[in-house]
C-alpha positions as CSV (number, residue, x, y, z in Angstrom):
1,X,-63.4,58.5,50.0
2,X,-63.7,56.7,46.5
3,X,-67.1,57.9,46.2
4,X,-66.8,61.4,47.5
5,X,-64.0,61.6,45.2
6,X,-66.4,60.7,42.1
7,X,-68.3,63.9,41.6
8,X,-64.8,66.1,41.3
9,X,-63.8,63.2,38.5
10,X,-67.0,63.7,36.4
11,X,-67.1,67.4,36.8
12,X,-63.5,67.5,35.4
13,X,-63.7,64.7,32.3
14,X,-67.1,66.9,31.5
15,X,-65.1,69.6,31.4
16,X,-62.6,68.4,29.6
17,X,-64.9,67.4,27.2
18,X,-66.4,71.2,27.2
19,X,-62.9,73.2,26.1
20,X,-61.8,70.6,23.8
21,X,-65.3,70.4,21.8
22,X,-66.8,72.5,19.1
23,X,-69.8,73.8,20.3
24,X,-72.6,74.9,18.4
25,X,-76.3,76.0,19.4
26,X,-78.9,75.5,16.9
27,X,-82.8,76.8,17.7
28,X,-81.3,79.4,19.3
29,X,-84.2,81.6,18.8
30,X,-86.4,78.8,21.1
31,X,-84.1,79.4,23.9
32,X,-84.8,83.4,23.9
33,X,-89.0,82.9,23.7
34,X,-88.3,80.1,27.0
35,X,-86.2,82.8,28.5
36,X,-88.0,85.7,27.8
37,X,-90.9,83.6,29.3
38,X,-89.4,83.8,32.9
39,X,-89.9,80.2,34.1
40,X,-89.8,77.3,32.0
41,X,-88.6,73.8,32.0
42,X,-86.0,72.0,30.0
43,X,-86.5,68.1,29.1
44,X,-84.3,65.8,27.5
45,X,-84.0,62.3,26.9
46,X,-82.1,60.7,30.0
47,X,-79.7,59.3,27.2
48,X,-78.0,62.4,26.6
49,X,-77.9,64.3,30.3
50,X,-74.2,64.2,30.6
51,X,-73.2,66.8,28.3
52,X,-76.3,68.8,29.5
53,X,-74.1,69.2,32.4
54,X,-71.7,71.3,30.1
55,X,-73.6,73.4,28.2
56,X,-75.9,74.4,30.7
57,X,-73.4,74.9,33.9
58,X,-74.0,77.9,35.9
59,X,-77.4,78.3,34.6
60,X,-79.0,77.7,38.6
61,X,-81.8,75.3,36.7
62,X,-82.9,72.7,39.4
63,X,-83.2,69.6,37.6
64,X,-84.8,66.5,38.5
65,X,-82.4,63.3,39.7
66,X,-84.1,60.1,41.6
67,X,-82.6,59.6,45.3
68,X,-80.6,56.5,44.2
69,X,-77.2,56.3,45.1
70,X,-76.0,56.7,40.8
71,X,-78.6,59.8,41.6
72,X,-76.5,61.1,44.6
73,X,-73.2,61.1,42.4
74,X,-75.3,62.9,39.8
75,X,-76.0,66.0,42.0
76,X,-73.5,66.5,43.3
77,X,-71.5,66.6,39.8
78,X,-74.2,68.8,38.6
79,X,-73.6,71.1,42.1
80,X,-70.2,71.8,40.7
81,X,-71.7,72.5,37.6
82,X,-74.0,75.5,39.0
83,X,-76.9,73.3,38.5
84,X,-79.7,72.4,41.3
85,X,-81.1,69.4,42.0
86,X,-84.8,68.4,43.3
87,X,-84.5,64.6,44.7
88,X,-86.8,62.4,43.5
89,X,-88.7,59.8,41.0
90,X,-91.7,57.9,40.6
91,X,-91.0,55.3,42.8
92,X,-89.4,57.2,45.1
93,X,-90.0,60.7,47.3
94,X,-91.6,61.8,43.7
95,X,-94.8,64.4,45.5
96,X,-91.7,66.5,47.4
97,X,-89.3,66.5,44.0
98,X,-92.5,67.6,42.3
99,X,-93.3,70.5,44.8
100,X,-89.8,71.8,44.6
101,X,-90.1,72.2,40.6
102,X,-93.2,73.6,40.9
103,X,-92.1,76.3,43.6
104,X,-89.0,76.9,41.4
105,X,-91.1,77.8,38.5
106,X,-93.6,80.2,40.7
107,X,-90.4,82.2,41.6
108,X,-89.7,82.4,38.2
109,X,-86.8,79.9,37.8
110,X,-85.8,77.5,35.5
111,X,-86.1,73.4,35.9
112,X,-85.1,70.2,33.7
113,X,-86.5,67.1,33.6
114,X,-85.8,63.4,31.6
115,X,-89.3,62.3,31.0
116,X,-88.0,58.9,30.5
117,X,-85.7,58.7,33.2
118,X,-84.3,57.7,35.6
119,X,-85.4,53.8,34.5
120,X,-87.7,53.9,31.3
121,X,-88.6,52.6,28.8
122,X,-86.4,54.8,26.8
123,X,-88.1,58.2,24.9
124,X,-91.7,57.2,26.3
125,X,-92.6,60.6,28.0
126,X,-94.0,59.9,31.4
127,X,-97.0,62.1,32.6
128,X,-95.3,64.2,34.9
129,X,-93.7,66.8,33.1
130,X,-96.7,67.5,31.5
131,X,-98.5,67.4,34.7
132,X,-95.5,70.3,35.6
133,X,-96.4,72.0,32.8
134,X,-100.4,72.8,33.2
135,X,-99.9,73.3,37.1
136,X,-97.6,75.5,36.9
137,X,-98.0,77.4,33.5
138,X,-94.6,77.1,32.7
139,X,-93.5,76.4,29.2
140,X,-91.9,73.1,28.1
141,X,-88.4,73.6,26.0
142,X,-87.2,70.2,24.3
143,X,-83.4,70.0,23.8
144,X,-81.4,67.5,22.6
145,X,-77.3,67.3,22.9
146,X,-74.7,65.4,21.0
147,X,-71.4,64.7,20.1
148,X,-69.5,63.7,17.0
149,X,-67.3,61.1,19.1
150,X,-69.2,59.3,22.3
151,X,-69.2,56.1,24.2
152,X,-72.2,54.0,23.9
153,X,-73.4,51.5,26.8
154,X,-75.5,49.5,24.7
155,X,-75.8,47.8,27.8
156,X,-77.9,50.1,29.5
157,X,-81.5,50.6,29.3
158,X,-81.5,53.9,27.4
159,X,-78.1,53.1,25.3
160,X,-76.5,55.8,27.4
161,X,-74.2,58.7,25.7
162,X,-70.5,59.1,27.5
163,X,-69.3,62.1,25.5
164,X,-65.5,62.0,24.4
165,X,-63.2,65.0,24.2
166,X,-62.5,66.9,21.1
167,X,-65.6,66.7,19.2
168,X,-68.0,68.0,17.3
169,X,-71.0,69.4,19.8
170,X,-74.3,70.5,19.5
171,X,-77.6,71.4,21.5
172,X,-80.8,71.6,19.6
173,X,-84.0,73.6,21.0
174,X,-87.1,72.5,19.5
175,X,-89.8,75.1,19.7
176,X,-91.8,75.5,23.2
177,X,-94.9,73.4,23.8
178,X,-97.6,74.8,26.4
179,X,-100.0,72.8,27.8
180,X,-103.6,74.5,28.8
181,X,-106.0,73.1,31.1
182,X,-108.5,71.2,28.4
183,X,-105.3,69.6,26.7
184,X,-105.5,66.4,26.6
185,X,-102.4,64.7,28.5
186,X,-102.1,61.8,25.4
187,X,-101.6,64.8,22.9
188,X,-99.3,66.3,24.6
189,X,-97.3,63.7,25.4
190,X,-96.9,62.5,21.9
191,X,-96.1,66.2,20.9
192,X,-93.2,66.3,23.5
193,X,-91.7,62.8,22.3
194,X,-92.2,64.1,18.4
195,X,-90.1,66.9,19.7
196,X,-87.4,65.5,21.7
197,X,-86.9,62.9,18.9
198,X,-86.8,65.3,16.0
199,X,-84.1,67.0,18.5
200,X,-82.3,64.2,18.6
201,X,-82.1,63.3,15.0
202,X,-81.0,66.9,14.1
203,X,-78.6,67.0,16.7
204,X,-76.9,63.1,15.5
205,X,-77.2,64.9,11.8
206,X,-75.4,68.0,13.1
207,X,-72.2,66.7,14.2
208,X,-72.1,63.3,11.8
C-alpha cells in the first residue's frame, strides 16, 4: 500500500513545487522549430528529470524509464503527469523500449530520453539516442531544468536535483541537433553533451 501510495506523493510535492515556482522558458524559439518538426525527442541529463515532470505534464511525450522497481515509481508519477513511459535500459528489455520510441516518432509523437541514465557515468551520452535519432529522422531537442532552491544527493551517482517549493525556475532549449546517415556517432555525441551542458550552465546562471 506504501508503495502504491508513492506515485500520488511525488505527483503532488512536484506539483507543489510547480504553483509555488517562478517559471521561465528560455530558447523558446527551439521548442517551436522541434514542434513544428512533428516528431522529435527531448533529452536531458538524468540529474534534473524531476522537475521535467512539471513543466512538461500533459504533453503525452513517452519517455524512456529502465524497468527497475525506482523505475516503476517513476512511471507511474509521470502517468499522473500526462506523460508516457516506454520500459526499458541497456541492461535491461532495452530493443522493445527502443521500438516503442521509434514507433512513437513514426506517428509523429514526441519522446524524452536521459542519455546518461538510468546508472551513468553522469553527462556521458550513451549511443542510443543518437542511434533514435538517424533511424528514425527525428530531431534531437536538449533541455535543461533548474531551480533557484533544490536538494542535492551528493550521494548519488549523478548528484541528483530534488527541487524545493517557491523558487526560481527555468527550462532551457538548446538548438536542435539532427543526425544524417554519414554522421559520425563520436561527433554527435560530443555535440549533444556540449549542448546539454551549456543548458545546464545557463539554466544554474538563470535562477542564481
Amino acid at each position: 500500500m506504501l508503495r502504491a501510495a508513492v506515485p500520488y506523493a511525488a505527483y503532488g510535492y512536484v506539483s507543489l513545487v510547480g504553483v509555488t515556482s517562478r517559471l521561465r522558458v528560455h530558447g523558446r524559439e527551439h521548442l517551436r522549430q522541434a514542434e513544428a518538426a512533428g516528431a522529435f525527442i527531448y533529452a536531458f541529463w538524468h540529474q534534473r528529470q524531476v522537475f521535467f515532470t512539471w513543466t512538461h505534464r500533459g504533453s503525452l511525450a513517452t519517455v524512456l524509464v529502465s524497468r527497475s522497481r525506482d523505475g516503476e515509481m517513476i512511471a507511474r508519477t509521470m502517468t499522473l503527469s500526462g506523460i508516457n513511459a516506454a520500459r526499458g535500459s541497456s541492461s535491461r528489455g532495452g530493443a522493445a523500449a527502443a521500438k516503442e520510441l521509434i514507433e512513437e516518432l513514426a506517428a509523429g509523437r514526441r519522446v524524452g530520453i536521459t542519455p546518461d541514465g538510468p546508472k551513468g557515468p553522469a553527462r556521458k551520452v550513451k549511443p542510443g539516442v543518437v542511434a533514435l535519432a538517424r533511424l528514425s529522422g527525428a530531431p534531437i531537442l536538449p533541455l535543461a531544468c533548474a531551480t533557484s532552491r533544490r536538494l542535492v544527493l551528493r550521494k548519488s551517482w549523478d548528484k541528483f536535483h530534488v527541487p524545493l517549493p517557491f523558487s526560481k525556475a527555468v527550462v532551457v532549449h538548446e538548438p536542435l541537433i539532427r543526425v544524417g546517415p554519414g554522421d559520425e556517432d563520436a561527433a554527435k555525441t560530443a555535440e549533444l553533451e556540449a549542448a546539454l551542458n551549456r543548458a545546464v550552465d545557463t539554466a544554474d546562471r538563470l535562477v542564481a
